[in-house]
VEXLO-196224 format. One record per residue (C-alpha): residue in three letters; x, y, z. Coordinates in Angstrom, 2 decimals, always signed. Layout:
// residues N
{res ALA	x X	y Y	z Z}
...
***
This chain:
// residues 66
{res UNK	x +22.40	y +2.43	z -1.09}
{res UNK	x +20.14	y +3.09	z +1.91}
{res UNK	x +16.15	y +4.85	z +2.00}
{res UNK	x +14.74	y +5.97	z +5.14}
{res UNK	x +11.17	y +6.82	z +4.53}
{res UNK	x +9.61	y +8.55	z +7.47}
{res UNK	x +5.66	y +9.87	z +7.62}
{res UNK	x +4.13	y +11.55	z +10.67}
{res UNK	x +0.41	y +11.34	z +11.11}
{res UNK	x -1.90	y +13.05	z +13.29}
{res UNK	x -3.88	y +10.38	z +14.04}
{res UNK	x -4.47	y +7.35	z +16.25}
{res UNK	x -2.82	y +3.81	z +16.00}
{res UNK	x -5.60	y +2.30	z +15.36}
{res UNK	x -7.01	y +4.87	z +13.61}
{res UNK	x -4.21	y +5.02	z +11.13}
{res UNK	x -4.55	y +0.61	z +10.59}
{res UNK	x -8.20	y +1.05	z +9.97}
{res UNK	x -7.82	y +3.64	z +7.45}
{res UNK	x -4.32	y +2.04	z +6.04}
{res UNK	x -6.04	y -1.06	z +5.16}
{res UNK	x -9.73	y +0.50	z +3.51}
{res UNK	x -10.65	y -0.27	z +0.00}
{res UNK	x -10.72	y +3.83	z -0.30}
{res UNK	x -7.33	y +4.62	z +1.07}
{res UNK	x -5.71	y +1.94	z -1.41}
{res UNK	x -7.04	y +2.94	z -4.32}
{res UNK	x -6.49	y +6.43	z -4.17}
{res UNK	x -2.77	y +5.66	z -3.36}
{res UNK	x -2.58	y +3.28	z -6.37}
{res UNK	x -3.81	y +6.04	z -8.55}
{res UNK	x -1.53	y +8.19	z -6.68}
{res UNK	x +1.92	y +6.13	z -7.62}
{res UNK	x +0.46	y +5.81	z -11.10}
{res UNK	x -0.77	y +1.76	z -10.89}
{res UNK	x -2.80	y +0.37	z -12.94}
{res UNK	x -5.19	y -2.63	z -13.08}
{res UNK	x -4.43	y -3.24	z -9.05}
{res UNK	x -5.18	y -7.12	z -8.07}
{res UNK	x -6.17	y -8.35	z -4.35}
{res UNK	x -4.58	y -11.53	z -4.91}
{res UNK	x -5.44	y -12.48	z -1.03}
{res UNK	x -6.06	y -10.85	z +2.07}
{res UNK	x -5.63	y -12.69	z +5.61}
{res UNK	x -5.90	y -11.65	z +9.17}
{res UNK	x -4.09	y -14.45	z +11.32}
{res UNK	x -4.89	y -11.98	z +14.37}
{res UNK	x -1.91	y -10.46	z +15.34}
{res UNK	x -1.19	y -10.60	z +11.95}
{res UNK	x -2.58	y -8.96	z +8.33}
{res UNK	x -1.80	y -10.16	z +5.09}
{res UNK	x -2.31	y -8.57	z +1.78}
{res UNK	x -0.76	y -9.71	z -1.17}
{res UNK	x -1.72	y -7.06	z -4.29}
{res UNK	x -0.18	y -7.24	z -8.05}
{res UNK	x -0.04	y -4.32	z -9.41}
{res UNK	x +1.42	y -2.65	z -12.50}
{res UNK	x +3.39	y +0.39	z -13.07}
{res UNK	x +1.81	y +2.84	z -15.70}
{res UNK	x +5.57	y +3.84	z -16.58}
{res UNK	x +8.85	y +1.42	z -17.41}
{res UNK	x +10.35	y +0.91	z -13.72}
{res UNK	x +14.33	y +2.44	z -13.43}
{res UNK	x +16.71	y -0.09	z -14.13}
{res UNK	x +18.47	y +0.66	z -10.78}
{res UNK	x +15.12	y -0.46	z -9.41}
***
């Protein structure tokens, strides 16, 4: 089984980064997908590259296909 997710935005590249990675825009998608008690576990930027490692908890029982 294959997803393609695809989301157009009318905004900048680096606009979009900036706002991908706030404190504001990842909470209100965590309350959006229905997370609770999110965890920053660690966040890194190496540069060229960011990492972000986040537990987080489903408010509902996930699909067992999932």
């Amino acid at each position: 089984m294959n997803f393609v997710f695809a989301h157009d935005f009318d905004i900048d590249v680096e606009g979009f980064w900036k706002m991908f990675f706030s404190d504001e825009y990842e909470q209100a998608l965590w309350k959006h997908l229905k997370m609770r008690n999110p965890t920053i576990l660690e966040r890194k930027d190496e540069g060229s590259v960011y990492r972000r490692s986040v537990r987080l908890e489903p408010e509902m029982e996930v699909p067992p296909w999932a």
